[in-house]
BAFI-3210 file (N, C-alpha, C; in Angstrom, 3 decimals, decimal comma, padded with zeros to 6 digits):
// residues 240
n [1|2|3|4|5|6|7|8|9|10|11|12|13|14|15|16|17|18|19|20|21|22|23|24|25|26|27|28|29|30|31|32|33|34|35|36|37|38|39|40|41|42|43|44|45|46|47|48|49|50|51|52|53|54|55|56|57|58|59|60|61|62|63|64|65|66|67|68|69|70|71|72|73|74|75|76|77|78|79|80|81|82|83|84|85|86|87|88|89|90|91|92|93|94|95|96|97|98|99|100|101|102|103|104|105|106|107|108|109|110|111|112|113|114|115|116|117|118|119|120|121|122|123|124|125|126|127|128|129|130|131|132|133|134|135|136|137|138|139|140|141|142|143|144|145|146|147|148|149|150|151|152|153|154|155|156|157|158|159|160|161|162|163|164|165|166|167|168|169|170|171|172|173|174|175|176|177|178|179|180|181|182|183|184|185|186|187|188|189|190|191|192|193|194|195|196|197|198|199|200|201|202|203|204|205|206|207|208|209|210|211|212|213|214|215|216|217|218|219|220|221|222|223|224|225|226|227|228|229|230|231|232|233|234|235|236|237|238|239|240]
n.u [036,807|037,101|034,787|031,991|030,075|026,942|025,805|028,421|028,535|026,638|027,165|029,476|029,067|026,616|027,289|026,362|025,910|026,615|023,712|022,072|022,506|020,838|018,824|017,727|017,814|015,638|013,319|013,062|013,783|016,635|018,729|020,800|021,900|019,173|018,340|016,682|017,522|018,353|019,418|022,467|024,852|024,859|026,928|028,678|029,655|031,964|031,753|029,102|025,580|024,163|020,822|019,158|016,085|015,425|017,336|020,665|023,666|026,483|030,525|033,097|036,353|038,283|038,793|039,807|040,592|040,745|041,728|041,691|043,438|043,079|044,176|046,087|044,868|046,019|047,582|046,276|046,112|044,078|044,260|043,988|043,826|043,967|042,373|041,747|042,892|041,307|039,081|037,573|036,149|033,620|030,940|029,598|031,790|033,140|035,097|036,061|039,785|040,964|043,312|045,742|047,817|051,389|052,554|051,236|052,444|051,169|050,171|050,472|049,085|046,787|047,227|046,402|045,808|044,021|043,231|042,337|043,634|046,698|048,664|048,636|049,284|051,811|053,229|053,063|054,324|057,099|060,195|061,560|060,169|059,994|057,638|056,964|056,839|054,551|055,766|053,929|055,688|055,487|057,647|060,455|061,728|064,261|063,960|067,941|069,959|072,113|070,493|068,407|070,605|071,838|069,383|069,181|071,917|071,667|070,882|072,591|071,023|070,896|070,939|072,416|071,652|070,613|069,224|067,807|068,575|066,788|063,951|063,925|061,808|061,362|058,636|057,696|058,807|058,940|058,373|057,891|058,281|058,620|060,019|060,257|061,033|061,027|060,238|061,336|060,356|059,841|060,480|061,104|060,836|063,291|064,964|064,823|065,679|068,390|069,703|068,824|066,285|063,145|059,762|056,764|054,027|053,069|051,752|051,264|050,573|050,361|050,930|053,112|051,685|048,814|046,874|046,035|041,984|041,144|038,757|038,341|037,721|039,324|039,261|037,068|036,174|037,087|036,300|038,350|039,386|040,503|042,235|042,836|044,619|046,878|048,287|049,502|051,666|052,878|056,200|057,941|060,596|062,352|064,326|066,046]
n.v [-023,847|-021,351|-020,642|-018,243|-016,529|-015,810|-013,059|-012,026|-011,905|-010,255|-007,650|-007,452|-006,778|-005,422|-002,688|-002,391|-003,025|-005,889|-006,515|-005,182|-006,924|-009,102|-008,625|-007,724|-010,421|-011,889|-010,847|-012,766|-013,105|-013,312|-015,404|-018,353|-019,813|-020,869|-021,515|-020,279|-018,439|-017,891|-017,539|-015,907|-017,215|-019,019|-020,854|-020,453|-021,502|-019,238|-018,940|-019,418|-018,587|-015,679|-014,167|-011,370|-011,140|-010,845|-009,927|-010,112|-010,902|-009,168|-009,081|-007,079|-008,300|-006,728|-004,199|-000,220|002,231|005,705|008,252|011,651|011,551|012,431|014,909|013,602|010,893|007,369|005,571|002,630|-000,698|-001,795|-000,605|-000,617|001,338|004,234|005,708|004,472|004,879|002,906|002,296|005,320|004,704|005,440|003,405|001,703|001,025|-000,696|-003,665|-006,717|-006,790|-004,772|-002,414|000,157|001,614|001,241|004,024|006,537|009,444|009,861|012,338|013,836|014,632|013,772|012,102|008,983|005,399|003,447|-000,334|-004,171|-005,644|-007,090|-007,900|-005,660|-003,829|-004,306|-004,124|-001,055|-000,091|-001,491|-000,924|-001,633|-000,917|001,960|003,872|007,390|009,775|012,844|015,314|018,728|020,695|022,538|024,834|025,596|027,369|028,572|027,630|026,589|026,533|024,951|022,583|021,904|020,680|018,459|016,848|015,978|014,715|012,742|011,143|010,862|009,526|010,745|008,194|006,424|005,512|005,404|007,626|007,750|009,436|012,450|014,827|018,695|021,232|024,583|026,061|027,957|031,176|029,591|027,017|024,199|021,691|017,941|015,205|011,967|008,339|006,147|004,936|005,455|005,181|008,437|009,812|011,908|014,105|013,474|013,761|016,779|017,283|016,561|018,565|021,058|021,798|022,433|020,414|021,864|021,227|018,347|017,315|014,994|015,077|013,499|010,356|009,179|009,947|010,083|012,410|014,012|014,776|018,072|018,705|016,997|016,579|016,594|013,376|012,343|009,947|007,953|005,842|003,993|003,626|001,396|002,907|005,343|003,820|002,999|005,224|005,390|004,275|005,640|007,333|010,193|010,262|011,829|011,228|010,203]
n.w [012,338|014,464|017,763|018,942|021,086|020,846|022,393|022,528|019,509|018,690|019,640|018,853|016,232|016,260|017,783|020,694|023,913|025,882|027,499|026,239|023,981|025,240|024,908|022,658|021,935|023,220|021,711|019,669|016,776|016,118|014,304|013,647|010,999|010,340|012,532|015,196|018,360|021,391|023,866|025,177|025,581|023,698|021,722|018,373|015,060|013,822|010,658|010,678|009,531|010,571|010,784|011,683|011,861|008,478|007,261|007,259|009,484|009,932|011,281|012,783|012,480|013,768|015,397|015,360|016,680|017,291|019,652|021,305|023,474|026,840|029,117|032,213|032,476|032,241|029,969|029,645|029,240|031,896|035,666|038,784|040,229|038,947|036,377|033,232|029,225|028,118|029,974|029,013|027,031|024,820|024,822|022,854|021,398|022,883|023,306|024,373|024,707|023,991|023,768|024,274|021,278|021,904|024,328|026,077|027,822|031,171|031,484|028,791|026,480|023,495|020,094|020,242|019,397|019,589|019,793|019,035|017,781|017,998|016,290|014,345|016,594|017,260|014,739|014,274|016,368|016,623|016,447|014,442|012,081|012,173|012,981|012,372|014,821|015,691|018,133|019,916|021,894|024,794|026,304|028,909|028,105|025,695|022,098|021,003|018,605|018,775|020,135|018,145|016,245|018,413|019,105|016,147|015,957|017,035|020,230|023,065|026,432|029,895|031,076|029,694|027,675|023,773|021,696|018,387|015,448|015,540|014,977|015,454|015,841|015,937|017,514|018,245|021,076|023,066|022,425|020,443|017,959|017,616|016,131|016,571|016,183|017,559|021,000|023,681|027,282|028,863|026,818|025,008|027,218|028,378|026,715|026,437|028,660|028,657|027,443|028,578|029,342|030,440|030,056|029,609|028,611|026,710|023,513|021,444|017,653|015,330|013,672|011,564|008,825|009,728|011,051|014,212|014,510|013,974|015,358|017,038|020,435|023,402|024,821|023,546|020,402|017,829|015,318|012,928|009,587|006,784|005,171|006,975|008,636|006,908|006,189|008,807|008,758|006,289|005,622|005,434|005,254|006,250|008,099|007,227]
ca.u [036,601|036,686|033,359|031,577|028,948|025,942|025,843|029,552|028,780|025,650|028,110|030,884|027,963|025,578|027,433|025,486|026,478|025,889|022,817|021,112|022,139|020,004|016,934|017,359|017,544|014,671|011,943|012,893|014,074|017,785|018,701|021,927|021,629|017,793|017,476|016,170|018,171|017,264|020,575|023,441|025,642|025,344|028,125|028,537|031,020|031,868|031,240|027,423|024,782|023,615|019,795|018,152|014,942|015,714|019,074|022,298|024,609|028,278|030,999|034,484|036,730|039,030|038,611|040,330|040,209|041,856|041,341|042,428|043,393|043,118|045,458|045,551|044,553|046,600|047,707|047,053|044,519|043,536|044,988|043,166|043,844|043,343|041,383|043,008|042,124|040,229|037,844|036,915|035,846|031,821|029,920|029,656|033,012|033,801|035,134|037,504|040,660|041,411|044,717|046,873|049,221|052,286|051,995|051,507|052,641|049,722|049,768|050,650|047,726|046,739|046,399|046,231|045,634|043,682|042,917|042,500|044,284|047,697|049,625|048,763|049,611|053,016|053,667|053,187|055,673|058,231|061,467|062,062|059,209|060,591|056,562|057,292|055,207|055,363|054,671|054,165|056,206|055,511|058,791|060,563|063,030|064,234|065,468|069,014|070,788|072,680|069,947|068,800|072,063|072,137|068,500|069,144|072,771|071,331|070,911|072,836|070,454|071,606|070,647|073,192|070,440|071,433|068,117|067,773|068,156|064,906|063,840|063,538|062,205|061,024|057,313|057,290|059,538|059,648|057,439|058,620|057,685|059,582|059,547|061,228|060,794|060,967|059,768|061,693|060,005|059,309|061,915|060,996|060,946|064,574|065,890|065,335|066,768|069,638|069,817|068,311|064,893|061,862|058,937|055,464|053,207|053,406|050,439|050,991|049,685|050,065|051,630|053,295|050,777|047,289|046,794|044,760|041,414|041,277|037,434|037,866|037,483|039,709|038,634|036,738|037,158|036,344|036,525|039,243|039,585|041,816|042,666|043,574|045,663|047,794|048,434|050,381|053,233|053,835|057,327|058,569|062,400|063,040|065,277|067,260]
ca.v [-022,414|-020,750|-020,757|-017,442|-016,575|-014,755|-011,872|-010,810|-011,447|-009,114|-006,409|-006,632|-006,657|-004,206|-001,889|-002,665|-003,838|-007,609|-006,803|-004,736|-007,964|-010,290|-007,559|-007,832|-011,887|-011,967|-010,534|-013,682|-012,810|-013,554|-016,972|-018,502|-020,933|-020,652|-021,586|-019,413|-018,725|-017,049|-017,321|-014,996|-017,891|-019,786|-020,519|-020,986|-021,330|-017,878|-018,975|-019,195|-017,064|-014,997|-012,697|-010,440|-010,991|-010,437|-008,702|-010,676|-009,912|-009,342|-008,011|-006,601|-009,342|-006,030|-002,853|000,569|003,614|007,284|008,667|012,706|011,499|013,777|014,993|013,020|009,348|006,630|005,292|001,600|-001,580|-001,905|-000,133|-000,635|002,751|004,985|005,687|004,353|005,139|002,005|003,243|005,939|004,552|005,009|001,771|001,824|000,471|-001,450|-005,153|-007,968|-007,509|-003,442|-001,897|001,087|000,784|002,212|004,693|008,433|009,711|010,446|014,087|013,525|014,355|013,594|011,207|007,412|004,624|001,759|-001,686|-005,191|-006,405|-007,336|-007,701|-004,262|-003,100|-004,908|-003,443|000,175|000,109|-002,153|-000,299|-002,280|-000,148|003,473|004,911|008,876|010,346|014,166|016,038|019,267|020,855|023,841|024,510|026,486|028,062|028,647|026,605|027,061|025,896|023,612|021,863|021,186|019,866|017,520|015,968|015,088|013,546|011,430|011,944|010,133|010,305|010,200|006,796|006,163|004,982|005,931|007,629|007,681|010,928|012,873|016,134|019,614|022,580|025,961|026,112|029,337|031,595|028,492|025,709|023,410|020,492|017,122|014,259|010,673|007,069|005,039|005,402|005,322|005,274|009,554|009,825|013,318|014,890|013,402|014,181|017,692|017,141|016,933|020,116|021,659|022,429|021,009|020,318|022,096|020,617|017,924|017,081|014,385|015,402|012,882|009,508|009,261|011,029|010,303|013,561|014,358|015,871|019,605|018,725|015,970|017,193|015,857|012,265|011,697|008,387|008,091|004,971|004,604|002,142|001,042|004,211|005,785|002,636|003,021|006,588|005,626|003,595|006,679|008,000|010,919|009,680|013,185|011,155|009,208]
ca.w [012,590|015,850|018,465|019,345|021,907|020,256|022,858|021,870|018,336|018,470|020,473|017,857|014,706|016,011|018,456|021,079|024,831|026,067|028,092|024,980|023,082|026,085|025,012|021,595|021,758|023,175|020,524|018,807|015,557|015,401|013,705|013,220|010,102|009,961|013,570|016,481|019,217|022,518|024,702|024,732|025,745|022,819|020,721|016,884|014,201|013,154|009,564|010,087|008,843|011,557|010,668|012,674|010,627|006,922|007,600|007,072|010,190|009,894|012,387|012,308|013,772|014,907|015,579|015,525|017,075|017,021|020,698|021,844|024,979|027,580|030,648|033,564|032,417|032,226|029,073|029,831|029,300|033,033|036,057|039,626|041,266|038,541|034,873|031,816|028,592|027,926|030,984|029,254|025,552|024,956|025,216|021,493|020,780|023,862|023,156|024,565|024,439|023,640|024,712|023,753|020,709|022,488|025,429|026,432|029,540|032,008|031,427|027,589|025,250|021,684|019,069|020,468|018,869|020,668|019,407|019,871|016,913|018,351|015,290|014,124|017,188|017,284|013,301|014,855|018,018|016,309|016,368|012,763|011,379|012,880|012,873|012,522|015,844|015,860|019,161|020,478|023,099|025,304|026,858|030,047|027,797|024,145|021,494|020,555|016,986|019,178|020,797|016,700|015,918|019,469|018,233|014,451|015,593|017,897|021,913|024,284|027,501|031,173|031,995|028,716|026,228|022,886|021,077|016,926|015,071|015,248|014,658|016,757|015,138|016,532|017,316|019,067|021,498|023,993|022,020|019,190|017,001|017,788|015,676|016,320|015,141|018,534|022,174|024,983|028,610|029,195|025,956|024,724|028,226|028,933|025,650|026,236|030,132|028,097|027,006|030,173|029,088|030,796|029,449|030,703|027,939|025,304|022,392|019,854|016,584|014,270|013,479|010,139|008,054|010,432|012,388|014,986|013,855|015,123|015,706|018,145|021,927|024,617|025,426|022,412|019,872|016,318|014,523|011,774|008,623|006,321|004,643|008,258|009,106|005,866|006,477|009,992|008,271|005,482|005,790|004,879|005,243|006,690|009,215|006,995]
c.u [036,323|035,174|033,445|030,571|028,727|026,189|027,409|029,241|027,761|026,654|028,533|029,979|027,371|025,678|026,874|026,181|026,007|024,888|021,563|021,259|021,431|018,324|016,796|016,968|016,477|013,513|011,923|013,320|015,594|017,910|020,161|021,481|020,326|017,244|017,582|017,091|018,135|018,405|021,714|024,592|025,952|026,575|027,979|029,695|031,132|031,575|029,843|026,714|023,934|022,246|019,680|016,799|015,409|017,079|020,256|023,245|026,051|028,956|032,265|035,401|038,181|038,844|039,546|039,801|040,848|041,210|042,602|042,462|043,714|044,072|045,054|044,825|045,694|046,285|048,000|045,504|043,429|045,058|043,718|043,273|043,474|042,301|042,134|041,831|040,817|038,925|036,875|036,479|034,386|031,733|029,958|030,943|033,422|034,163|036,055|038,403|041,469|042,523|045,173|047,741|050,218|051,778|052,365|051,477|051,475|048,858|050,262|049,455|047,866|046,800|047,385|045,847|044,819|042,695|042,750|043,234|046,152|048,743|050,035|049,886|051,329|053,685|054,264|054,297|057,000|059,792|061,870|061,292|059,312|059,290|057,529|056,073|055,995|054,552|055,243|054,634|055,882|056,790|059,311|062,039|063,037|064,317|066,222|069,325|071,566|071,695|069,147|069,554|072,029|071,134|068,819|070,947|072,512|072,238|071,230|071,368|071,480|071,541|071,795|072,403|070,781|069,866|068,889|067,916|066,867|065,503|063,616|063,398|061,092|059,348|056,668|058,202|059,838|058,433|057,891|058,235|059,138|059,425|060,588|060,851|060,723|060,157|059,990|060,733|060,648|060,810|061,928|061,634|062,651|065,152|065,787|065,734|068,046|070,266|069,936|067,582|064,010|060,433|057,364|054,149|053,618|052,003|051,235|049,999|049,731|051,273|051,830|051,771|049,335|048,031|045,707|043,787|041,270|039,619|036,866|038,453|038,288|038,653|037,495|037,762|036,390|036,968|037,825|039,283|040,842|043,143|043,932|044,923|047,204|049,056|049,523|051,760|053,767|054,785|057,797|060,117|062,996|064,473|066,615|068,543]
c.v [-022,181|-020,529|-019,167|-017,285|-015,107|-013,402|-011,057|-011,226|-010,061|-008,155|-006,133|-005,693|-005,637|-002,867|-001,270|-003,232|-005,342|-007,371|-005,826|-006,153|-009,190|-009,701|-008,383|-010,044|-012,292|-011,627|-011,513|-014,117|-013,041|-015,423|-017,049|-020,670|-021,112|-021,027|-020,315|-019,850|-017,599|-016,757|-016,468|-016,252|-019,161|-019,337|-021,221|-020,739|-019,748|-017,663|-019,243|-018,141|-016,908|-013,553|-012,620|-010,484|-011,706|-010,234|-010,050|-010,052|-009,738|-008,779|-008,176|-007,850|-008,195|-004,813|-001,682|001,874|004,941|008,207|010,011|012,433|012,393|013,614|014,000|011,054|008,742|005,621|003,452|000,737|-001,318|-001,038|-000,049|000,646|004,076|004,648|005,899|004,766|004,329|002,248|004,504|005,790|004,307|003,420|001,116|000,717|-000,288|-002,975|-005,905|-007,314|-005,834|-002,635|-000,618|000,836|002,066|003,056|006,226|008,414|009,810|011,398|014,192|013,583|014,349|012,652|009,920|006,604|003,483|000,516|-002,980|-006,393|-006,431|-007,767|-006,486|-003,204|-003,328|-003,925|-001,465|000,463|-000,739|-001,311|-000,864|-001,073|001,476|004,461|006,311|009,459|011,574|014,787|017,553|019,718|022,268|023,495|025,462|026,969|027,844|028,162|027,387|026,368|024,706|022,376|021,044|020,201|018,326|016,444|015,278|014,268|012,096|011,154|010,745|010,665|009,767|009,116|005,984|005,289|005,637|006,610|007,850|008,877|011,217|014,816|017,198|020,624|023,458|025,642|027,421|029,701|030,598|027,069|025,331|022,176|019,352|016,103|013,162|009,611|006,129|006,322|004,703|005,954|007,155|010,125|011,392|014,535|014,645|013,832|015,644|018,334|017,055|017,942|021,017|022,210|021,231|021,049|020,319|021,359|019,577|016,776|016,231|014,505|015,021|012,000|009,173|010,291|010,760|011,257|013,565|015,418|016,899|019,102|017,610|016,446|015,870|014,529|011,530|010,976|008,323|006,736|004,819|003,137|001,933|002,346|004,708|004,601|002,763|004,348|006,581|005,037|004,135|007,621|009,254|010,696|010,875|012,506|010,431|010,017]
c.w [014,076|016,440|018,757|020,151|021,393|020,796|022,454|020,369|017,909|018,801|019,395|016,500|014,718|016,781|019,790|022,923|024,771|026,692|026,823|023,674|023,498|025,040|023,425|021,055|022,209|022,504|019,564|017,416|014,850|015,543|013,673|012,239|009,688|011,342|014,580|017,698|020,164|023,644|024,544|024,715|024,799|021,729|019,337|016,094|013,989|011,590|009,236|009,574|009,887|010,870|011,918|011,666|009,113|006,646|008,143|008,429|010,467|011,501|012,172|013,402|014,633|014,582|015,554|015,367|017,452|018,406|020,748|023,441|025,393|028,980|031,408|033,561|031,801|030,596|029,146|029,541|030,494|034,368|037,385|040,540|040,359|036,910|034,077|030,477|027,811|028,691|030,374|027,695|025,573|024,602|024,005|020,908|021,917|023,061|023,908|024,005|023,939|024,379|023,727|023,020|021,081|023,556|025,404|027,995|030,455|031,623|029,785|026,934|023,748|021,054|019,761|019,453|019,382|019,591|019,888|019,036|017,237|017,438|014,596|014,695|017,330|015,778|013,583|015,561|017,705|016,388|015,074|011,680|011,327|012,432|013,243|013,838|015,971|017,215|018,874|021,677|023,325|026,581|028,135|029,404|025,917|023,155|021,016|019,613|017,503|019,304|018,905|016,753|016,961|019,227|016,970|014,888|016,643|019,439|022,296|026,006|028,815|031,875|030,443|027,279|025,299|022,170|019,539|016,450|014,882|015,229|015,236|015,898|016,048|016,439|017,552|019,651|021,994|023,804|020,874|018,893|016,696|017,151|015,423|015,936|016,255|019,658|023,199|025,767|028,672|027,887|025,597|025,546|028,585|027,946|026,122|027,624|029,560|027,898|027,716|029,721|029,464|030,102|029,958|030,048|026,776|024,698|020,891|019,420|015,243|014,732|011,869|009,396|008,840|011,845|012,927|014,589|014,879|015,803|016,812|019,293|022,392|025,563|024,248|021,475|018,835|015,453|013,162|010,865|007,937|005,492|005,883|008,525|008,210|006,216|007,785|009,540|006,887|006,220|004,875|004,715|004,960|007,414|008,692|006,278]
res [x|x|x|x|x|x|x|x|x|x|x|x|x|x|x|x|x|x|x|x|x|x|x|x|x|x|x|x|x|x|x|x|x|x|x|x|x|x|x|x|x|x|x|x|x|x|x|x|x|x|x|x|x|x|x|x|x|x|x|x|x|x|x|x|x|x|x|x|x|x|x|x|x|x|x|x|x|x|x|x|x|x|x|x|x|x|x|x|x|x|x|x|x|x|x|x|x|x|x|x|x|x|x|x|x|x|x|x|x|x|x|x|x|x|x|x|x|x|x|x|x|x|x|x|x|x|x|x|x|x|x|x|x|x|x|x|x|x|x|x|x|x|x|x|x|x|x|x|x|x|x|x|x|x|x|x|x|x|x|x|x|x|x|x|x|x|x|x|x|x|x|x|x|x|x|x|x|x|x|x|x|x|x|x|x|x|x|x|x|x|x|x|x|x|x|x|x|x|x|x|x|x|x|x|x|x|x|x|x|x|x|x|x|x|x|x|x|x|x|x|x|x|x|x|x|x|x|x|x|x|x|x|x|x|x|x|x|x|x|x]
***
């Protein structure tokens, strides 16, 4: 079985940073196996039995989380010039190893995904798997019945990339509800460069059936389990 060091197992277990898990190792009280242990830097099987006292201590070996990312941050692990969205995840949920499944533009808001489970995240973004992601568009012009039609048969773009049939329907006079199965590099915005409509806003608001809750504020992150997880790889097989 794989080695752990106490201070990230306290983190993952009790939600907690590594220097609130130095504090807490010090009052004495956490054991691994029945012994006392006082270092953050010790390591132990992950199949021991870790108290705090009395108290049995578990921890999630991965995490997931449903972020309204907000304008203007970078949809990336690490990034030395500006603020990604990993930068801006409370303390709470921090761990090793957390990245973006898939990416939003800069200026792209709405429902993320971030994890550190790298198979998950691989299952999600597969192009085998064709996740449904629906955005909003606020647009600099109308839709037309053509521009329909040019989406569901499937968009040549100008760099000659072939995109998948997806979906375009009316949201408003010059806003509309887009929904495809892959993700090309700024794919939305060029698909409807096709057309000749640019694109002043765009809000993903759900992946396959997990939507973004109306009640989570720009930049807030809310835990999600297995339920939520399920929910991203239901299809409607509108596209097929």
């Amino acid at each position: 079985m794989p080695l752990i060091r106490m201070d990230k197992f306290l983190s993952l277990s009790q939600g907690i940073s590594r220097s609130e898990a130095k504090i807490l190792l010090k009052n004495g009280n956490i054991t691994v196996d029945g012994k006392r242990v006082l270092k953050g830097d010790f390591k132990f099987d992950e199949a021991a039995e870790v108290k705090n006292g009395n108290t049995v201590l578990t921890y999630k070996k991965h995490i997931y989380l449903l972020m309204n990312k907000p304008e203007g941050i970078l949809s990336a692990a690490t990034d030395k010039r500006v603020k990604t969205v990993i930068d801006i995840i409370p303390e709470r949920f921090r761990r090793d190893g957390l990245f973006p499944v898939g990416r939003l533009d800069k200026n792209t808001t709405g429902l993320l995904i971030i994890t550190d489970d790298g198979d998950f995240g691989h299952r999600v973004t597969s192009p085998k798997t064709e996740t449904e992601k629906c955005y909003y568009a606020e647009l600099d012009g109308e839709i037309k019945e053509e521009y329909i039609k040019a989406f569901a048969e499937g968009m040549t773009l100008v760099s000659g990339e072939v995109c998948k049939p997806a979906i375009l329907r009316p949201a408003g006079k010059c806003s509309a509800r887009v929904i495809v199965t892959e993700g090309k590099y700024h794919q939305i915005k060029r698909m409807f460069g096709v057309v000749g409509l640019g694109v002043n806003k765009l809000h993903r608001v759900s992946i396959g059936k997990l939507s973004l809750p109306e009640s989570l504020a720009p930049g807030e992150v809310i835990e999600i389990g297995e339920r939520e997880k399920a929910l991203i790889f239901y299809r409607n097989d509108i596209l097929l």
